[in-house]
Z-matrix of the N, CA and C atoms (Angstrom, degrees):
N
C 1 1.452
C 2 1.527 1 110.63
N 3 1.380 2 104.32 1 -54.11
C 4 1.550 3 95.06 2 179.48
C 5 1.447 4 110.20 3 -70.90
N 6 1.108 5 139.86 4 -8.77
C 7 1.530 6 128.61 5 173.41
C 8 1.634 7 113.36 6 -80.22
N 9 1.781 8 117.20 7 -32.92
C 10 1.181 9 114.53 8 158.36
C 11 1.319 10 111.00 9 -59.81
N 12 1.323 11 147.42 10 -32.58
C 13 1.486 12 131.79 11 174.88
C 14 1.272 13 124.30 12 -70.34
N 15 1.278 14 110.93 13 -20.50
C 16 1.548 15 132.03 14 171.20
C 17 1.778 16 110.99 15 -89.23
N 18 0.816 17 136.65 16 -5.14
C 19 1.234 18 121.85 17 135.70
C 20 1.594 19 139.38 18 -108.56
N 21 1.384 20 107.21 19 20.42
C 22 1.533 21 110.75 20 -171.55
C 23 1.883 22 72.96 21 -113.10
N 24 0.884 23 140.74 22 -23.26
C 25 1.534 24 134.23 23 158.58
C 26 1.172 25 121.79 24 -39.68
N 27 1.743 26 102.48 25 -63.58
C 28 1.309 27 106.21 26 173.50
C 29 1.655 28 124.90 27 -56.36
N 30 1.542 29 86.61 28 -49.17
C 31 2.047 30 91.48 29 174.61
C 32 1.350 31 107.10 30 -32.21
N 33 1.697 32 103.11 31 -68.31
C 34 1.848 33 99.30 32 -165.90
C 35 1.460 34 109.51 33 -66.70
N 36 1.279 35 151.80 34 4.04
C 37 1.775 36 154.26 35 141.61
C 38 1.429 37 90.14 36 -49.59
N 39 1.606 38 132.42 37 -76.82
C 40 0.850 39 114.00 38 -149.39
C 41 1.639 40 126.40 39 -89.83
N 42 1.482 41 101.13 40 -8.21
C 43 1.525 42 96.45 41 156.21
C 44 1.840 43 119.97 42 -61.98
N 45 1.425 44 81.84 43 -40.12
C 46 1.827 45 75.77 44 -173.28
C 47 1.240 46 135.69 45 -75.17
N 48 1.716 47 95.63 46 -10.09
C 49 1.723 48 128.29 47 169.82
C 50 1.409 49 101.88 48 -69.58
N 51 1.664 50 123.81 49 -30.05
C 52 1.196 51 115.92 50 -166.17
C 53 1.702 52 110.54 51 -85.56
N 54 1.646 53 104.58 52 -32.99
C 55 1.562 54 109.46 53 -179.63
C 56 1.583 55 103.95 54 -65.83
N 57 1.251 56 104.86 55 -69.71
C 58 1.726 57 96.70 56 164.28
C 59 1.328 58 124.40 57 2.46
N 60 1.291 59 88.67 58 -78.10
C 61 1.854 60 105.63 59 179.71
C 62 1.167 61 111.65 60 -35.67
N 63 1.351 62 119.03 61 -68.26
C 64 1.649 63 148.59 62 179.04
C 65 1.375 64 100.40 63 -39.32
N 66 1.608 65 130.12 64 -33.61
C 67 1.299 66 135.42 65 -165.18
C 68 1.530 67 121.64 66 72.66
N 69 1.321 68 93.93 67 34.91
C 70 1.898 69 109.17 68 165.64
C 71 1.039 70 114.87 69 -103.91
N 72 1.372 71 108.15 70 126.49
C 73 1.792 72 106.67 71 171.53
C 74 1.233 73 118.84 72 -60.80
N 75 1.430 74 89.45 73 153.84
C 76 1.697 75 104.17 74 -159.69
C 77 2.267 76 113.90 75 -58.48
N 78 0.961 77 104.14 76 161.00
C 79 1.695 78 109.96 77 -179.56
C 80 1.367 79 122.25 78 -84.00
N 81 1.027 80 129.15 79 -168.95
C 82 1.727 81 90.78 80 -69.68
C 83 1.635 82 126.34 81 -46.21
N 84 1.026 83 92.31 82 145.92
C 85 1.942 84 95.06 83 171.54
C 86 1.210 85 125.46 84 -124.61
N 87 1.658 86 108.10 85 145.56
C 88 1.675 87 113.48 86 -146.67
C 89 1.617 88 80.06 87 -104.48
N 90 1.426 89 115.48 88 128.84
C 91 1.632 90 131.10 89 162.02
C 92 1.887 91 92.62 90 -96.97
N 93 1.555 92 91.75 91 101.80
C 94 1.789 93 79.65 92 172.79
C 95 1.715 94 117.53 93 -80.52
N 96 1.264 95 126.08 94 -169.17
C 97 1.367 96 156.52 95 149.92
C 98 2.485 97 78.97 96 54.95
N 99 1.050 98 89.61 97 80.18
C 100 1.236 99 94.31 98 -175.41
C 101 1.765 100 107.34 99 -157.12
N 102 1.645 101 114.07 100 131.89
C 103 1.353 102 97.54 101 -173.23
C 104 1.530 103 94.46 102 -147.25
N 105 1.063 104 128.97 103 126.05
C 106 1.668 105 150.53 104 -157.24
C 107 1.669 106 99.74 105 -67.72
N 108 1.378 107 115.87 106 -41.61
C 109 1.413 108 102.10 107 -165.02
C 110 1.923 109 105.85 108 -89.16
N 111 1.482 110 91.39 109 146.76
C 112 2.195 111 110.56 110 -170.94
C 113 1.468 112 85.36 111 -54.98
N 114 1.647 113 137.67 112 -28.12
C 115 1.236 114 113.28 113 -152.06
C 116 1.965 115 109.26 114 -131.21
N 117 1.461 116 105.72 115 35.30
C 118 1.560 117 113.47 116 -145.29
C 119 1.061 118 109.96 117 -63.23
N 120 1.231 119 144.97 118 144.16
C 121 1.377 120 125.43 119 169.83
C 122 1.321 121 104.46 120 -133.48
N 123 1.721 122 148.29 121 130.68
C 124 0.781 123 164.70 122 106.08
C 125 1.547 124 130.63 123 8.20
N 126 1.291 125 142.41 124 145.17
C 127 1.482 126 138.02 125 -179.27
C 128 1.460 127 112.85 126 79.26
N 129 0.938 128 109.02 127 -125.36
C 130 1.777 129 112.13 128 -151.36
C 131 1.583 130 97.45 129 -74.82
N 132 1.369 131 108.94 130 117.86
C 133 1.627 132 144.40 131 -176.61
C 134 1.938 133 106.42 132 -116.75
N 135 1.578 134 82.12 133 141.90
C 136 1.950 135 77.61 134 160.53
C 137 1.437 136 97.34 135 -155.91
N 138 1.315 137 104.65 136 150.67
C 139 1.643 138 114.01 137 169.85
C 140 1.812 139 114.79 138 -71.84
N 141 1.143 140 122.37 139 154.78
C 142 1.341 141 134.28 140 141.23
C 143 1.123 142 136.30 141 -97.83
N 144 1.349 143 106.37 142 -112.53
C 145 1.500 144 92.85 143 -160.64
C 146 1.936 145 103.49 144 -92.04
N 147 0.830 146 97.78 145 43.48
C 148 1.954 147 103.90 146 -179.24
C 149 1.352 148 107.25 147 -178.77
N 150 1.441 149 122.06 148 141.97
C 151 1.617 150 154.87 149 -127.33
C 152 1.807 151 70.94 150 -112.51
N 153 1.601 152 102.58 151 152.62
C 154 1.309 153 122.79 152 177.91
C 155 1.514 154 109.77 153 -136.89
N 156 1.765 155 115.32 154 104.93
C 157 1.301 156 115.23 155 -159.05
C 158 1.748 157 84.67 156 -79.77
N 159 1.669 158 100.24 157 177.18
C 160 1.647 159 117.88 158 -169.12
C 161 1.596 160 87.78 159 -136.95
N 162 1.435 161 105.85 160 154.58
C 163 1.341 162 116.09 161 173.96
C 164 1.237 163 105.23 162 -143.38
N 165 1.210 164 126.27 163 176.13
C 166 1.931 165 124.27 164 -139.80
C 167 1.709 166 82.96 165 -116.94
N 168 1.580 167 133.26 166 -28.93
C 169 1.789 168 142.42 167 141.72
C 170 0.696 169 146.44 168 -102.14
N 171 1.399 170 117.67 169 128.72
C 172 1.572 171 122.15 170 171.58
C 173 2.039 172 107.03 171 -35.78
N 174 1.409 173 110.92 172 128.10
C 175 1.641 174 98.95 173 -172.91
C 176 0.959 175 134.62 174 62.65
N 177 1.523 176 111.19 175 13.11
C 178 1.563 177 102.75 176 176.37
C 179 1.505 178 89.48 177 -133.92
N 180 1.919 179 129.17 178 146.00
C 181 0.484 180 127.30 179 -173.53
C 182 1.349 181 109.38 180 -127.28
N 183 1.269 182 132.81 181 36.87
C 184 1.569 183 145.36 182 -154.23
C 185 1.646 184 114.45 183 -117.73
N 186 1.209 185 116.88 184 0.81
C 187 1.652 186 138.72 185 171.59
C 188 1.019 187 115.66 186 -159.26
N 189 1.242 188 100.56 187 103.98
C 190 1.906 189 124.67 188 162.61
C 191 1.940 190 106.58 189 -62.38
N 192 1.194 191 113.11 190 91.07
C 193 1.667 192 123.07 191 158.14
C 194 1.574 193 108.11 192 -65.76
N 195 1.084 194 121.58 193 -39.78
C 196 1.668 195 102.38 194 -178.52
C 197 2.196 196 91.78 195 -176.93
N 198 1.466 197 93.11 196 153.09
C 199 1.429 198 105.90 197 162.33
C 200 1.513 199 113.46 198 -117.04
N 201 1.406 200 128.14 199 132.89
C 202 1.689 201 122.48 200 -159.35
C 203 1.424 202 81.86 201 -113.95
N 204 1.444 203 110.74 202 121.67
C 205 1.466 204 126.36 203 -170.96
C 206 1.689 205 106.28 204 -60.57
N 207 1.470 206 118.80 205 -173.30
C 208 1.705 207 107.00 206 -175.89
C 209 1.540 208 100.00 207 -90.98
N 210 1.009 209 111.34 208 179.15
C 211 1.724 210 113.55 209 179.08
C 212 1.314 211 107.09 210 46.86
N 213 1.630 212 119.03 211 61.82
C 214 1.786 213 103.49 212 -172.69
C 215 1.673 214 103.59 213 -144.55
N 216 0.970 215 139.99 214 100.57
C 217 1.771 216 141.18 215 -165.46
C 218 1.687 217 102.36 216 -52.18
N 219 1.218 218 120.13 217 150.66
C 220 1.630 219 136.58 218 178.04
C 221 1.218 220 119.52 219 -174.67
N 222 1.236 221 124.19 220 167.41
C 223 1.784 222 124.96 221 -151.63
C 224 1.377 223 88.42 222 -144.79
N 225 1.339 224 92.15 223 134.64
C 226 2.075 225 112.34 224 -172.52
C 227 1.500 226 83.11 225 -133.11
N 228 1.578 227 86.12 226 118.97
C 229 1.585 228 107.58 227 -168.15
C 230 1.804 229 101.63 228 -117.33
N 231 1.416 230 126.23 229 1.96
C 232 1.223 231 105.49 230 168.59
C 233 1.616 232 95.24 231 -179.11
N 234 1.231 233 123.42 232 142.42
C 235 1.379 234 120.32 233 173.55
C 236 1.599 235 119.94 234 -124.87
N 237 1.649 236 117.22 235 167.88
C 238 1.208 237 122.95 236 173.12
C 239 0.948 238 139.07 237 -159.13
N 240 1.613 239 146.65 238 121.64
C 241 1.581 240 140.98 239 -153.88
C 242 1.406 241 111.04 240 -71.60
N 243 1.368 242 113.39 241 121.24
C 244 1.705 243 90.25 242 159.21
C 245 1.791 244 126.62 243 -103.23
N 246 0.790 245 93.10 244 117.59
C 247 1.654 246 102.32 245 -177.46
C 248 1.523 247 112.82 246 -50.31
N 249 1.309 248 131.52 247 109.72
C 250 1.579 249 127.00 248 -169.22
C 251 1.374 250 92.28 249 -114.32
N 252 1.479 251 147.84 250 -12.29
C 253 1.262 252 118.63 251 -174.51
C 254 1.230 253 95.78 252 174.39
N 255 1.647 254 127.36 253 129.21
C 256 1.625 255 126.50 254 -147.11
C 257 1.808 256 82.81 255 -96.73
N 258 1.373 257 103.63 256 147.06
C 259 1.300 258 106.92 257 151.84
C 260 1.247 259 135.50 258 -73.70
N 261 1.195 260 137.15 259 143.93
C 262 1.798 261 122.08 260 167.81
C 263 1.744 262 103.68 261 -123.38
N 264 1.273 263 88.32 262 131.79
C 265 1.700 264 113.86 263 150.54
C 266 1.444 265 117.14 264 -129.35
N 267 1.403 266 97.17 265 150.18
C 268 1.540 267 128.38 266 180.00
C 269 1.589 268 105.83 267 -89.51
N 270 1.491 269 121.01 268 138.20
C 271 1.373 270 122.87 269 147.83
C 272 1.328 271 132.27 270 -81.45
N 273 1.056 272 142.58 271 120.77
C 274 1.739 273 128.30 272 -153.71
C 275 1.566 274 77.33 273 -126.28
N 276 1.220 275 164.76 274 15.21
C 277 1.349 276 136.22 275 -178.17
C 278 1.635 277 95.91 276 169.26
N 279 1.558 278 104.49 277 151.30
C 280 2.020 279 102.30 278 -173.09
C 281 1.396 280 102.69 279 -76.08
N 282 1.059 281 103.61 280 155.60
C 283 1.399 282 143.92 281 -143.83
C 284 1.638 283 84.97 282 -105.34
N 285 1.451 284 100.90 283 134.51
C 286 1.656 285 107.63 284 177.00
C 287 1.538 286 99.42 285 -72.94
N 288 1.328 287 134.12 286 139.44
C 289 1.058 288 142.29 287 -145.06
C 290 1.834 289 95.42 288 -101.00
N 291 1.598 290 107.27 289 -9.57
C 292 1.658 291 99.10 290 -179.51
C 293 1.296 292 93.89 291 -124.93
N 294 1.608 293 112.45 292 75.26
C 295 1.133 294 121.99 293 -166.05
C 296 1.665 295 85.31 294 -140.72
N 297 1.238 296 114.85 295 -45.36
C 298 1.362 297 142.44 296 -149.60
C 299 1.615 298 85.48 297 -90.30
N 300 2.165 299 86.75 298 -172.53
C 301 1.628 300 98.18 299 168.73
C 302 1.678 301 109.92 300 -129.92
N 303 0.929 302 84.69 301 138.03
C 304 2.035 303 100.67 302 -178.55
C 305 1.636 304 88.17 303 -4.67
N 306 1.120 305 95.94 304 -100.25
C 307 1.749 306 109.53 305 -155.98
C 308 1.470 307 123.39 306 -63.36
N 309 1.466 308 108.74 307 18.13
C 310 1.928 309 113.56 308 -160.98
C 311 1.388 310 76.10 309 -128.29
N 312 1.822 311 124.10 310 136.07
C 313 1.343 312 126.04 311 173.31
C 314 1.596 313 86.61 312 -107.90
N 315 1.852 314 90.24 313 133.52
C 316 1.665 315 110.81 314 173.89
C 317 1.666 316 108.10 315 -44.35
N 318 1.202 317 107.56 316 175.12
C 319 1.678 318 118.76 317 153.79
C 320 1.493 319 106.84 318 -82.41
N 321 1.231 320 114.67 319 144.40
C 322 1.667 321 125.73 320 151.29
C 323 0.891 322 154.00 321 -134.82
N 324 1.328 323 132.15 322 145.84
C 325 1.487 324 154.58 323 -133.84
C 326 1.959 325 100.28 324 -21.93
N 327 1.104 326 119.54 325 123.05
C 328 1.630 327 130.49 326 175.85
C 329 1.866 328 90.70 327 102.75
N 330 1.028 329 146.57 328 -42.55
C 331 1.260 330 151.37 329 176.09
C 332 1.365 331 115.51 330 -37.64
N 333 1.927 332 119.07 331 102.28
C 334 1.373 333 128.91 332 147.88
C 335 1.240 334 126.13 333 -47.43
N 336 1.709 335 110.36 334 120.91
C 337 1.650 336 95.69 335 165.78
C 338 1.484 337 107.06 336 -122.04
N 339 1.447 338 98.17 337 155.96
C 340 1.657 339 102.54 338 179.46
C 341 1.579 340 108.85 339 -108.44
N 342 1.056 341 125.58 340 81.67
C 343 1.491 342 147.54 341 164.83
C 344 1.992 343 100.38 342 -20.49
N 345 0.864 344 120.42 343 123.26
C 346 1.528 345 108.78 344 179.02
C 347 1.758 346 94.45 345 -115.14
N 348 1.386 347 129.93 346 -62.05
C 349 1.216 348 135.67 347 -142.98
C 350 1.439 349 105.08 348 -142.08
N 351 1.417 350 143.45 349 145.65
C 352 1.463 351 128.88 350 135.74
C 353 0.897 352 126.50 351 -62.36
N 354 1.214 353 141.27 352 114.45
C 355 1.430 354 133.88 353 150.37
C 356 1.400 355 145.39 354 -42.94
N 357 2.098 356 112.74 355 -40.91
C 358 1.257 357 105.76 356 -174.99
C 359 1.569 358 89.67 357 132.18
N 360 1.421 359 125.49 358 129.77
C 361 1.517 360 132.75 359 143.19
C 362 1.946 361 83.10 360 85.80
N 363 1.039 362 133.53 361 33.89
C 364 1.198 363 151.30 362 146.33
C 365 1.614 364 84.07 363 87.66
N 366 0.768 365 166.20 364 145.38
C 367 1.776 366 165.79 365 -139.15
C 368 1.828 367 107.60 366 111.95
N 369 1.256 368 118.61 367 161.08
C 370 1.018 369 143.16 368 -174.25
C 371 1.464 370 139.48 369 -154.29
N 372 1.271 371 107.06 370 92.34
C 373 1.913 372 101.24 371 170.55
C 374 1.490 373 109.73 372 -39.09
N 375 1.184 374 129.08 373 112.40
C 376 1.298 375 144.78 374 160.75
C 377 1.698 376 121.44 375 -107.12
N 378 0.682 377 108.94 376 160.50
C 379 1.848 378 138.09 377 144.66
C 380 1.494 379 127.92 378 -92.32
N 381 0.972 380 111.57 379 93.50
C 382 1.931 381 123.07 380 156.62
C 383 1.548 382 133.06 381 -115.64
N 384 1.435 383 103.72 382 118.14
C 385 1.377 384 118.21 383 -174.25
C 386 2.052 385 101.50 384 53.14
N 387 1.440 386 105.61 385 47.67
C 388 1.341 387 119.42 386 167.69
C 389 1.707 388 109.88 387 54.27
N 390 1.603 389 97.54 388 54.02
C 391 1.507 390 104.78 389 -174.64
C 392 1.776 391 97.49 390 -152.89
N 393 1.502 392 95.49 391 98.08
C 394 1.841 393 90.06 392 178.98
C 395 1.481 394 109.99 393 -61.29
N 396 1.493 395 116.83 394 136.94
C 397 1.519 396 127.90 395 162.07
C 398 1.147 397 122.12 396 -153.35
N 399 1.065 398 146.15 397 -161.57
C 400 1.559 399 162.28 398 -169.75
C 401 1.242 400 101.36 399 -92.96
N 402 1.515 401 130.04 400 142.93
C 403 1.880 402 129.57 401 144.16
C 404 1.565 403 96.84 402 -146.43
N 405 1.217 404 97.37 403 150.68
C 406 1.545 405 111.11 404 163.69
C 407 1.617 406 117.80 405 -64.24
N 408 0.995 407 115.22 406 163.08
C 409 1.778 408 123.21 407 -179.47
C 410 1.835 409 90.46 408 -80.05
N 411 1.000 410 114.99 409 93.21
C 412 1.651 411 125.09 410 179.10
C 413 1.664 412 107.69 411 -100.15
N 414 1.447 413 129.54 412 17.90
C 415 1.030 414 116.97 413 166.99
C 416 1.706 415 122.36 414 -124.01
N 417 1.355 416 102.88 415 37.02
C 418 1.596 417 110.15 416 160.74
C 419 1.433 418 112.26 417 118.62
N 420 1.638 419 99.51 418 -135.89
C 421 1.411 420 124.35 419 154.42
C 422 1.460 421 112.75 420 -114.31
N 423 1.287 422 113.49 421 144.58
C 424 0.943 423 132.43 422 169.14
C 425 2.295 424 94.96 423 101.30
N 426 1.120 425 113.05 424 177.36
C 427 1.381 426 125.70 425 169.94
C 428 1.815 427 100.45 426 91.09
N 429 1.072 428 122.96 427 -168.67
C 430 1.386 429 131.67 428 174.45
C 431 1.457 430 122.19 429 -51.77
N 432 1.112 431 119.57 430 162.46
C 433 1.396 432 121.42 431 177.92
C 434 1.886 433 135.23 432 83.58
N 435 1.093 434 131.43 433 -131.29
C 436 1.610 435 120.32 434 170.44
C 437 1.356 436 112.85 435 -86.76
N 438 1.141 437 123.67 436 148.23
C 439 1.133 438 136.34 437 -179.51
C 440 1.802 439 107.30 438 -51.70
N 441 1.118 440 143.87 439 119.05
C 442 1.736 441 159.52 440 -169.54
C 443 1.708 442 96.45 441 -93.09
N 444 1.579 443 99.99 442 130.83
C 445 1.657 444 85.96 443 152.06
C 446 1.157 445 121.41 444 -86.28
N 447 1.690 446 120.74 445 179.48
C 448 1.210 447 113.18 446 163.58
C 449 1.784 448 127.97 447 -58.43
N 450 1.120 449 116.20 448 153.69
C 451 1.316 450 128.94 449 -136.97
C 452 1.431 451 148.41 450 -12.88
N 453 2.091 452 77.88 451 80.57
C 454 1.379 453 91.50 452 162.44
C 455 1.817 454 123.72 453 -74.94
N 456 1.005 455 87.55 454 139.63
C 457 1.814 456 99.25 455 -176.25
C 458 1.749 457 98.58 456 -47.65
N 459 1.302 458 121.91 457 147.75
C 460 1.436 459 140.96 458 173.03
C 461 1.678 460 115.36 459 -115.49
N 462 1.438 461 93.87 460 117.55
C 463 1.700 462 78.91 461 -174.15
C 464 1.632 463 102.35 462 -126.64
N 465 1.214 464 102.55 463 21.55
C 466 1.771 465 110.49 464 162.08
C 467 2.298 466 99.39 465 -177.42
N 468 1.392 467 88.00 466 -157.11
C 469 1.631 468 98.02 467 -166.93
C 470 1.795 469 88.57 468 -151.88
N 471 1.743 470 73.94 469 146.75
C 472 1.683 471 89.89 470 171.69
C 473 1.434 472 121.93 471 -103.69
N 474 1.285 473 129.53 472 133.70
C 475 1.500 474 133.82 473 -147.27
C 476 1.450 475 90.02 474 -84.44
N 477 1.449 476 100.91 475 -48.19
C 478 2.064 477 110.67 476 -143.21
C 479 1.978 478 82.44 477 -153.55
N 480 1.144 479 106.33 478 119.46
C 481 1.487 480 110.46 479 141.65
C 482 1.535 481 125.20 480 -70.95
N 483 1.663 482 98.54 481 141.26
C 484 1.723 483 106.35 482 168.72
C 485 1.251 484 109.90 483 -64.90
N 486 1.467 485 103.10 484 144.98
C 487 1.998 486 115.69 485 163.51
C 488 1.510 487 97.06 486 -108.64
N 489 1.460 488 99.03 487 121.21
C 490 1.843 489 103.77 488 167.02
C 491 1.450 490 91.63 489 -135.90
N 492 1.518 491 87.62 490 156.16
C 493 1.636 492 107.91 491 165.93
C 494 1.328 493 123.62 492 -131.26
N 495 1.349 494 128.32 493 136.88
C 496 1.478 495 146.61 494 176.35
C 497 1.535 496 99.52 495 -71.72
N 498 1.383 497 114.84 496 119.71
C 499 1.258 498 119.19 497 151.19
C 500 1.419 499 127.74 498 -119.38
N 501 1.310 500 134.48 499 153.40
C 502 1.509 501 129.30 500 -163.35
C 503 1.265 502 104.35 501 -129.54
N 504 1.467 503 120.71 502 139.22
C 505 1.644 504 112.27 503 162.44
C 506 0.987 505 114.52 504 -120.05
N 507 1.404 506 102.81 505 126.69
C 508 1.692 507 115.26 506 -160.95
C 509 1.484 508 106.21 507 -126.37
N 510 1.254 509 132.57 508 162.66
C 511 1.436 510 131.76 509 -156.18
C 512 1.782 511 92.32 510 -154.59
N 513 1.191 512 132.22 511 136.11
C 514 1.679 513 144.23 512 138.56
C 515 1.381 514 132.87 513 -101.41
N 516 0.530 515 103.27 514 155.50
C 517 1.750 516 115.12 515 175.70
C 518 1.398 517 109.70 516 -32.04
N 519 1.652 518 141.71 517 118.43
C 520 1.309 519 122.99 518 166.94
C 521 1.969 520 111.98 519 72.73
N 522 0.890 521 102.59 520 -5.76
C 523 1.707 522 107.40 521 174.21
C 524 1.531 523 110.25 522 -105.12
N 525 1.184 524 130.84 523 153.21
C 526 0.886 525 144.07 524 151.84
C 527 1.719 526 120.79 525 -62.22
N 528 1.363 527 123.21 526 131.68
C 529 1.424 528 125.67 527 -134.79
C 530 1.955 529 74.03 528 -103.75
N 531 1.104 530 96.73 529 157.81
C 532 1.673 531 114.39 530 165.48
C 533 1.650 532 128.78 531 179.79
N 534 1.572 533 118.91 532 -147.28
C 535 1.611 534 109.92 533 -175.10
C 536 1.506 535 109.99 534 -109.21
N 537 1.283 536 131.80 535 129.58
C 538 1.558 537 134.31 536 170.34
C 539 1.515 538 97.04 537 -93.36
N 540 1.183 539 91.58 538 142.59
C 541 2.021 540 92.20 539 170.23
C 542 1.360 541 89.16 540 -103.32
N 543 1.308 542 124.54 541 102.07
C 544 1.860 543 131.26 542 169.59
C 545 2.167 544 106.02 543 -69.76
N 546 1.296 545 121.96 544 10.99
C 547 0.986 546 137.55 545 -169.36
C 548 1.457 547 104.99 546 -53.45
N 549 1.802 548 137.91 547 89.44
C 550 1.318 549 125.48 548 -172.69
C 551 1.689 550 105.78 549 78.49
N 552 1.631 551 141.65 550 13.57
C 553 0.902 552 136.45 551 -160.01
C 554 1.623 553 104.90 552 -84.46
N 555 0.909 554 147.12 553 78.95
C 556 1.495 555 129.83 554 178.39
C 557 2.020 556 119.39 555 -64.41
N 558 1.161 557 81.95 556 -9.00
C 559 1.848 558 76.38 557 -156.48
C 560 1.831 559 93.22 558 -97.95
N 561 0.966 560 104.94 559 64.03
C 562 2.259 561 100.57 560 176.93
C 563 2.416 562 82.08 561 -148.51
N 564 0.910 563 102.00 562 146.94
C 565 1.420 564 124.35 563 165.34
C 566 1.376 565 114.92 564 -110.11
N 567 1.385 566 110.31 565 133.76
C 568 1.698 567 124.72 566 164.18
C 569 1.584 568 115.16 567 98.81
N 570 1.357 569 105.04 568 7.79
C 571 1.232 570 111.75 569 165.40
C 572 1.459 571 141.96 570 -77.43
N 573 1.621 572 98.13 571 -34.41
C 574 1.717 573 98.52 572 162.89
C 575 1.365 574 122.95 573 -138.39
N 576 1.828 575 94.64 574 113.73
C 577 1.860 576 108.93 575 -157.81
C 578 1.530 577 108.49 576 -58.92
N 579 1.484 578 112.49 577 -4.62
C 580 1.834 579 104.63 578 -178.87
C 581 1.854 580 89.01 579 -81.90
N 582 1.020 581 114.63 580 -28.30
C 583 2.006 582 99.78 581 -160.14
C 584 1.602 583 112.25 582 -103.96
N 585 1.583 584 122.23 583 0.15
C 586 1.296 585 106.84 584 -169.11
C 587 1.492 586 88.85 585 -130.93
């Protein structure tokens, strides 16, 4: 037993030895003042039909600061992604060039990317050749990002999808203020001004 704990130790050294390398900051990593949804809006929040526990960190889930019962008003005063695990895709072939954005040069053909975050409008905070930037979702249908119709052109493949998480810090009346991971949360109101 203890020798299985002693090498799943080592594993995670050497994954993180490997992002390093790559020139990604180390894991998890907090992208602050950042909020996933096209239409996010900030401030006056309320629960429904399910209680929204609070934690004293963004990503850490090891102290419960408060649970905001269902049906209960609260103010999310700033948010932030945490990056749990970079994605990689491969480029196998050039990249339609109006795929991209004016002034950001695509990846090409043999070119690793390390996917960190979505952005929005199918795009991606990445890493290339240890230089964070923008790329379009260049590997089809199907993989991360907006839904593709059928045959959209593929101009690489995704190895490993990113894991990120949305966290919120929200504060009530008489509570102690802290981080919600809103990660998949459906049950909070007033959060995204395109859907409510």
């Amino acid at each position: 037993m203890r020798y299985s704990g002693f090498i799943l130790l080592a594993a995670f050294f050497a994954a993180s030895s490997a992002a390093r390398a790559q020139g990604l900051p180390a894991l998890p990593h907090i992208v602050p003042h950042v909020c996933p949804l096209e239409c996010c809006r900030l401030g006056d929040w309320t629960t429904s039909f399910s209680p929204l526990v609070v934690y004293a960190e963004p990503g850490v889930k090891d102290r419960i600061v408060d649970t905001i019962p269902q049906r209960t008003a609260f103010d999310a005063e700033s948010s932030v992604v945490v990056i749990r695990q970079y994605g990689v895709a491969v480029v196998d072939k050039p990249i339609d060039p109006t795929l991209g954005l004016n002034d950001i040069p695509l990846p090409q053909p043999g070119d690793t990317v390390y996917l960190a975050r979505y952005e929005g409008e199918d795009f991606f905070l990445a890493y290339l050749h240890g230089k964070e930037t923008e790329v379009p979702a260049f590997w089809g249908r199907g993989g991360p990002g907006m839904g593709r119709p059928k045959g959209t052109p593929s101009y690489g493949r995704v190895l490993r999808d990113q894991i990120e998480e949305w966290w919120v810090l929200v504060r009530r009346v008489g509570a102690t203020p802290g981080w919600a991971n809103m990660t998949g949360v459906g049950s909070v109101h007033g959060m995204d001004a395109c859907g409510e």
